[in-house]
DOLUMPA-271602 format. One record per residue (C-alpha): residue in one letter; residue number from 1; x, y, z. Coordinates in steps of 0.5 Angstrom, whole numbers. Layout:
<nodes>
res_n_x_y_z
A_NUM_X_Y_Z
...
</nodes>
This chain:
<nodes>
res_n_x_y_z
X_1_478_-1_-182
X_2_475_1_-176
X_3_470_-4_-172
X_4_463_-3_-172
X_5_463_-4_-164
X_6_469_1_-163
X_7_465_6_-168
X_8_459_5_-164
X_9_464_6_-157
X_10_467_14_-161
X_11_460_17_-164
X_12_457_16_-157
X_13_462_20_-154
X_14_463_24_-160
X_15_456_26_-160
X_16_453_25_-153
X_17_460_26_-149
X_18_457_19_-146
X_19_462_13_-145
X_20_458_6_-144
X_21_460_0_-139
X_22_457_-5_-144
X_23_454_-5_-150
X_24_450_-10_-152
X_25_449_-12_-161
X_26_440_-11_-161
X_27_441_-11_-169
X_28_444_-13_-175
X_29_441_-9_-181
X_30_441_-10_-189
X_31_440_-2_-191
X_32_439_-4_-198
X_33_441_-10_-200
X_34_439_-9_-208
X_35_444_-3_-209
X_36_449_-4_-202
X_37_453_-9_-199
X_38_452_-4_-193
X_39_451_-7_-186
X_40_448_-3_-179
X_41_449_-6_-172
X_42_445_-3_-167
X_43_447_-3_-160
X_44_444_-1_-153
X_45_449_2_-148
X_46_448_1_-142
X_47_453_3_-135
X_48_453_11_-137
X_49_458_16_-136
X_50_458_23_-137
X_51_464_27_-141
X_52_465_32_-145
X_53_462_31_-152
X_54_465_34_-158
X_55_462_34_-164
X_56_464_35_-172
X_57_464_42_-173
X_58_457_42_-178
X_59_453_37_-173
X_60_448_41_-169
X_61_445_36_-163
X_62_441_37_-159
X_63_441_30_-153
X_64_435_29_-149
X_65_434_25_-144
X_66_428_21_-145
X_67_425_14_-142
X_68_424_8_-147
X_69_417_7_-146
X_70_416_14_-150
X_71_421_12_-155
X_72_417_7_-156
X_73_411_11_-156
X_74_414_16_-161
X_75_416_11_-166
X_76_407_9_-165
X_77_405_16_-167
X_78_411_17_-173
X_79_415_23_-170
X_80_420_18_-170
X_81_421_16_-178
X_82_429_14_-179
X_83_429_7_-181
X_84_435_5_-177
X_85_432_9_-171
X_86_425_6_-172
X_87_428_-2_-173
X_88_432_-1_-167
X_89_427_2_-162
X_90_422_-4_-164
X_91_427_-9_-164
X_92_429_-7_-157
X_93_422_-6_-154
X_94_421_-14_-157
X_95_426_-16_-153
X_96_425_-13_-147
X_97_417_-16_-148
X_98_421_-23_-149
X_99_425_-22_-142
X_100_432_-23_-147
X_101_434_-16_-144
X_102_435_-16_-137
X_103_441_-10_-136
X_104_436_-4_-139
</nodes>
C-alpha cells in the first residue's frame, strides 16, 4: 500500500542515510510485461543531506560518491549491468543533453 514515491523517500534513507529536497520521476519502467504487471519509477533526488542509515541486517552496501559523467561511463564499458540501473542512467544522461534536467 505504500506510494512509490514515499518508498523511494525510505530506501534512500534506509540505505544511504540520505534524505532529499526534491525528487524528480526520470522513469517508468515495465520489468516484464509477459509475466508481471510489475512497474518501476526511478527518481533523482537532489537537495541531499546526510544521516544516519540503517540498513536491513542481511543488506552489505557499500556508498560511494561518484560524478554521473562516470556513471555514464560505467554504463559504456559494462560494469554496470543491472537493467534498472543501467535504464536509468541513460535516460537521465538524455535528459540532461536535451537541457530537460536543469536541478542535476
Amino acid at each position: 500500500g505504500e506510494q512509490p514515491l514515499q518508498a523511494a523517500e525510505r530506501e534512500l534513507t534506509e540505505e544511504t542515510g540520505l534524505k532529499a529536497a526534491l525528487f524528480t520521476p526520470v522513469l517508468e519502467m515495465q520489468l516484464s510485461n509477459s509475466a508481471t504487471d510489475e512497474i518501476s519509477i526511478s527518481y533523482v533526488a537532489t537537495g541531499l543531506s546526510h544521516g544516519p542509515s540503517s540498513p536491513e541486517v542481511d543488506e552489505k552496501l557499500e556508498v560511494k560518491k561518484i560524478h554521473f559523467d562516470e556513471l555514464v561511463d560505467m554504463v559504456e564499458r559494462g560494469e554496470i549491468k543491472d537493467a534498472l540501473s543501467v535504464a536509468t542512467i541513460l535516460r537521465v544522461h538524455l535528459l540532461k543533453a536535451k537541457g530537460q534536467l536543469d536541478r542535476f
